[in-house]
C-alpha positions, -999 to 999 in steps of 0.1 A, spaced: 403 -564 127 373 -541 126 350 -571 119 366 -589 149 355 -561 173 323 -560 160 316 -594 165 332 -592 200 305 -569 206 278 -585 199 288 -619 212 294 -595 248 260 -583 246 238 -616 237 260 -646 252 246 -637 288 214 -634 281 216 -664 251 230 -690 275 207 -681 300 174 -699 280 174 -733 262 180 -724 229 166 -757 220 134 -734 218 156 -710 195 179 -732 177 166 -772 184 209 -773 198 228 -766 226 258 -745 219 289 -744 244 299 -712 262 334 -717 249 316 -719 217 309 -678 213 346 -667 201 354 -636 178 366 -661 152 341 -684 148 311 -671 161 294 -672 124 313 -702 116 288 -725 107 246 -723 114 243 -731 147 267 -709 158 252 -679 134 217 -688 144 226 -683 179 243 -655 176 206 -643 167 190 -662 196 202 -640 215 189 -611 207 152 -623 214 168 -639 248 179 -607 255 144 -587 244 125 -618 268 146 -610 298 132 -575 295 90 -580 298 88 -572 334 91 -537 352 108 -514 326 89 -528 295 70 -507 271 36 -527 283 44 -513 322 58 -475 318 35 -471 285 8 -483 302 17 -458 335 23 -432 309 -14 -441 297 -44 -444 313 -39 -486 329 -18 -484 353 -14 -472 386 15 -473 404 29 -482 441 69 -470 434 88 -438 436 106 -452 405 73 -454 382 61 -423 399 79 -399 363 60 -423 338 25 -422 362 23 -385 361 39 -380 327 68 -361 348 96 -380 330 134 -364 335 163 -367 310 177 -389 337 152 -412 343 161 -451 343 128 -467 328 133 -440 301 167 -444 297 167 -485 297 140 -482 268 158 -458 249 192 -483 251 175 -511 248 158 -511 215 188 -495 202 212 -525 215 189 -545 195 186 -523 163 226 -531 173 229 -567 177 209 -569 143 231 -551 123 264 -571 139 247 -604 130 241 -587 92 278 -579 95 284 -612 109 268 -635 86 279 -616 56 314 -620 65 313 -656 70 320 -684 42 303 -709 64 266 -707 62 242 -718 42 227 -701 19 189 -709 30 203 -701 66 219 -668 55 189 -657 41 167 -665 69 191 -647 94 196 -618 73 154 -616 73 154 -620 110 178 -591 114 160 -566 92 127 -572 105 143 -570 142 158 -534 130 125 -522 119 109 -535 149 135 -516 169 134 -480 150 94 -487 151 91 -478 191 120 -456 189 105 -434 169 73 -437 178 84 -432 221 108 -400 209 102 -388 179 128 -381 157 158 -402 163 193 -414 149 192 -438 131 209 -474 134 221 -489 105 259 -497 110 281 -511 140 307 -485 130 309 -464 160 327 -433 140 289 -431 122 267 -438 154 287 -410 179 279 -385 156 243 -396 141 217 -372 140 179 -369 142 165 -381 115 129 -370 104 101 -391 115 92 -399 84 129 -410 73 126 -431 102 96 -444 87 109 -448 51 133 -472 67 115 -495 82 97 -498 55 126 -506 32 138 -532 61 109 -548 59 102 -549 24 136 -562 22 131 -589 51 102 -603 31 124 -615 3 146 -636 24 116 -652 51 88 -675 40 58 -684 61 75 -716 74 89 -712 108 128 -713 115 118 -739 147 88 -759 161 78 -728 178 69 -695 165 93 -673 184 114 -670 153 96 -642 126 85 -650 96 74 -635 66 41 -634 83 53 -611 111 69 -591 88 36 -585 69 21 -581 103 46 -554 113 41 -537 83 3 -540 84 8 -519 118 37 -496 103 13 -485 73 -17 -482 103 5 -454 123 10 -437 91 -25 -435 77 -17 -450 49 -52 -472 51 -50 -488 17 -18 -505 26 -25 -514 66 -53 -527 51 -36 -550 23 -8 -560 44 -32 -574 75 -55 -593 47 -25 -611 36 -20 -622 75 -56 -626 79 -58 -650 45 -34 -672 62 -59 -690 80 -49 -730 79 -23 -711 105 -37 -685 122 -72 -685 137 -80 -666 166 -77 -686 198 -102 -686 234 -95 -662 253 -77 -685 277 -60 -700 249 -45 -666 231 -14 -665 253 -5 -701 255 28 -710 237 23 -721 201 -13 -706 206 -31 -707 171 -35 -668 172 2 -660 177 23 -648 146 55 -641 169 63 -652 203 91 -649 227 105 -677 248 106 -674 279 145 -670 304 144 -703 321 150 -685 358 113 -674 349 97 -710 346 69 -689 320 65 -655 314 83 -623 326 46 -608 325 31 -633 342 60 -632 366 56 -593 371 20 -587 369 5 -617 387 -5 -605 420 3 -627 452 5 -601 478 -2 -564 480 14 -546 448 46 -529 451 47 -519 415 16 -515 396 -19 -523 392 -46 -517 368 -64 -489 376 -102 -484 390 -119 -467 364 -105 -488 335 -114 -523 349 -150 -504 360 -155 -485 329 -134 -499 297 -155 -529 297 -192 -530 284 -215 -555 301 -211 -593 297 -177 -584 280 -154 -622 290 -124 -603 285 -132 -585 321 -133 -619 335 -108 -639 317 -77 -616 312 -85 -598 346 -74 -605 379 -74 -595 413 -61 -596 448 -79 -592 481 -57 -577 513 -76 -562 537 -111 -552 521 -88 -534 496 -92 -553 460 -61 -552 437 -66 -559 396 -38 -572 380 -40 -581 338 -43 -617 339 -37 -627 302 -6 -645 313 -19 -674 336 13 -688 354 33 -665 379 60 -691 386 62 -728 373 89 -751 361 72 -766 332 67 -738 305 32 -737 291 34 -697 280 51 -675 255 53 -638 255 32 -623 228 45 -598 205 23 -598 173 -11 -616 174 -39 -620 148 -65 -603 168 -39 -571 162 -45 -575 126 -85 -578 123 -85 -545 146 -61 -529 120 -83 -540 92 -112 -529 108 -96 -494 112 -81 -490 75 -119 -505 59 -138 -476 79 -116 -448 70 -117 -457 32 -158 -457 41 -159 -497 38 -180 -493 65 -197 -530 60 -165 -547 61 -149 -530 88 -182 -542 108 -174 -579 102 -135 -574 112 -147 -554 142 -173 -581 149 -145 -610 151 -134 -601 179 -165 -587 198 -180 -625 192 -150 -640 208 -158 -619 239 -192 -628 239 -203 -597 230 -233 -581 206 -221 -580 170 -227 -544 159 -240 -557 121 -271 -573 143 -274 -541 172 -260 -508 146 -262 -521 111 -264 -485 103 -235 -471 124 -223 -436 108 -183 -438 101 -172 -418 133 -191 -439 157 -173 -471 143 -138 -457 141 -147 -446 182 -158 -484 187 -125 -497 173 -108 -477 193 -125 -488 228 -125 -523 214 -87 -518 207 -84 -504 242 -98 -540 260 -85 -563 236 -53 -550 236 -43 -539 270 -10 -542 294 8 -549 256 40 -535 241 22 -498 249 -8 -504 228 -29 -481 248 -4 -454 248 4 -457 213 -31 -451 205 -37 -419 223 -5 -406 206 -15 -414 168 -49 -408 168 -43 -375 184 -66 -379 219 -42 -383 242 -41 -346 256 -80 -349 253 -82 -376 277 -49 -376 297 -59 -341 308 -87 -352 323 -65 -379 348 -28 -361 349 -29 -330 362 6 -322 350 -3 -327 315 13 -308 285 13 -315 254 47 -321 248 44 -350 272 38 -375 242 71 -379 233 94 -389 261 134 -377 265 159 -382 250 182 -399 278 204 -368 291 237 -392 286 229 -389 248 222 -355 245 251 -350 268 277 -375 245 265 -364 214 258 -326 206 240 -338 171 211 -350 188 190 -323 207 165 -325 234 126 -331 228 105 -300 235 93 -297 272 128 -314 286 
């Protein structure tokens, strides 16, 4: 009976949001509405593998205005803003009651969720195969992991999700950051024994064990643990019959050869939520990029400032818009959203080689992606470059490579402790405590185990 409301959940939360795409991009089938039923919803492979579909259906719908790319971003130093209701993230103001704050906060915990129903679900059914099993189960750890990953790192210490049972989650507390940490780790270690490098579909918006190493290459990056970011993002970067980096007006293509996870995108789109949201046909009414980062991020000659950067003319009053996404509306789908990229992983490289004083080798990395943007490799121009002075260039070239994407920016600023250094300068309002966000008052308010962040 418990398992049947379990599943009932789940099916409630993806089958909107599932049989709003063509899961032929998820699944290569089309299953029936009258399909998703509490009984036989893991009945058989399709079924389970939709189940799962939905869950990336569901994390697609959500690229546009109250994505981590736009309210980190505002929270950061890329956006500006033209709405009362980005106003909070802007001016790092945030309430407990915000809604952008709030729809993060539920959102990566409905899929933290979702995952752990489709673990219940496909353990409890006897009709799956076991090579299907395995990749589902893989799929739903490293979607747990990704989950608790911007959790943790957007509020700090945080319950944790690992069950559907609701008598455990009403009265989960905080756990330690580094808890949090331990268990992503363990997800993902544990995702890489059931996923191989093949993909699930034709496409690449399924993870493999690839994004899993990818993930973790990141994972081990925000915890300066450099021997292991830098292990895990070699064994991406070694892959290279499959992953190469792409043109820049290639990269964000679907099926592009530097993408190691996409997401497809809703059909009422055509492409892209992002495109969708931060194409500029008119004057803005959400955000823009701001001034001094399309002016000043940028060095000279740099073909990211022309390629991945728009703008928008309305009255001698010029409007930049990121431009990495190249369709705004169009019925045939020629883009995926980007979630983990190779680019990513030469940047983390980069950064684990110079702080173990491989200073030669973190050059090259770093260099891969200057010479894609047509700029001066530094082995030619600063062969001798102390350590500090290349850990500052990978961070600026971090800053234009990876911009407007899942929070980058303002993940940055957090770990490498600069944010209050440089936010200060821009945000008046800034404190210190402003690098974590709230925890959603509704929380705080249904559960007394979880307390409120400092500064809230």
């Amino acid at each position: 009976m418990f398992m049947k409301i379990k599943i009932f959940y789940i099916i409630s939360l993806l089958s909107a949001s599932f049989l709003q795409i063509s899961c032929k991009k998820y699944l290569e089938i089309d299953v029936p509405r009258e399909n998703l039923t509490t009984e036989n919803a893991f009945a058989n492979d399709d079924l389970a593998s939709a189940a799962m579909a939905g869950i990336y259906s569901k994390m697609s719908v959500g690229m546009g205005g109250t994505s981590v790319h736009v309210l980190c971003g505002l929270s950061a130093d890329e956006f500006k803003h033209y709405s009362l209701n980005l106003a909070e993230f802007y001016e790092n103001q945030l309430s407990p009651i915000n809604a952008g704050n709030n729809s993060i906060f539920i959102n990566y915990y409905a899929y933290a969720y979702a995952a752990n129903a489709v673990m219940d679900g496909i353990g409890a059914s006897t009709g799956l195969t076991p090579s299907v099993q395995s990749q589902l189960k893989g799929e739903a750890l490293f979607i747990r992991a990704f989950s608790h990953f911007y959790l943790v790192n957007l509020f700090g210490p945080i319950p944790l999700q690992l069950t559907t049972d609701y008598r455990i989650n009403r009265k989960g507390y905080r756990s330690t950051v580094e808890k949090v940490y331990e268990q992503i780790i363990l997800d993902l270690e544990t995702a890489s024994n059931f996923l191989t490098d093949e993909y699930y579909t034709k496409d690449k918006v399924r993870p493999n064990l690839a994004a899993v190493q990818a993930l973790l290459a990141r994972v081990y990056l925000f915890k300066k643990d450099w021997k292991n970011a830098e292990k895990y993002s070699s064994m991406v970067i070694s892959k290279s019959t499959v992953y190469k980096l792409s043109t820049l007006n290639a990269v964000f293509l679907k099926n592009s050869a530097e993408a190691i996870w996409q997401l497809f995108p809703p059909v009422s789109y055509g492409n892209t939520v992002e495109g969708s949201f931060f194409i500029l046909a008119a004057t803005p009414t959400n955000v823009s990029l701001q001034d001094n980062f399309v002016s000043n991020a940028f060095e000279a000659n740099d073909k990211r400032r022309t390629s991945w950067i728009g703008s928008y003319t309305n009255k001698n009053l010029t409007y930049y818009f990121p431009n990495k996404y190249k369709i705004r509306l169009s019925p045939e789908v020629s883009e995926y959203s980007m979630v983990l990229r190779l680019s990513e992983q030469y940047l983390i490289r980069a950064e684990a080689r110079a702080q173990q004083s491989d200073l030669s080798n973190a050059i090259d990395d770093l260099d891969m992606i200057r010479d894609r943007a047509g700029l001066p490799l530094i082995k030619a121009t600063s062969p001798g470059i102390s350590q500090q002075d290349l850990l500052t260039a990978i961070q600026k070239e971090r800053r234009v490579e990876l911009f407007s994407e899942w929070g980058h920016r303002w993940l940055d600023l957090k770990r490498t402790g600069t944010a209050g250094d440089i936010l200060q300068q821009i945000k008046p309002h800034w404190q210190n405590t402003d690098v974590l966000y709230p925890i959603p008052y509704n929380e705080t308010s249904r559960n007394p185990n979880v307390t409120q962040n400092e500064g809230y």
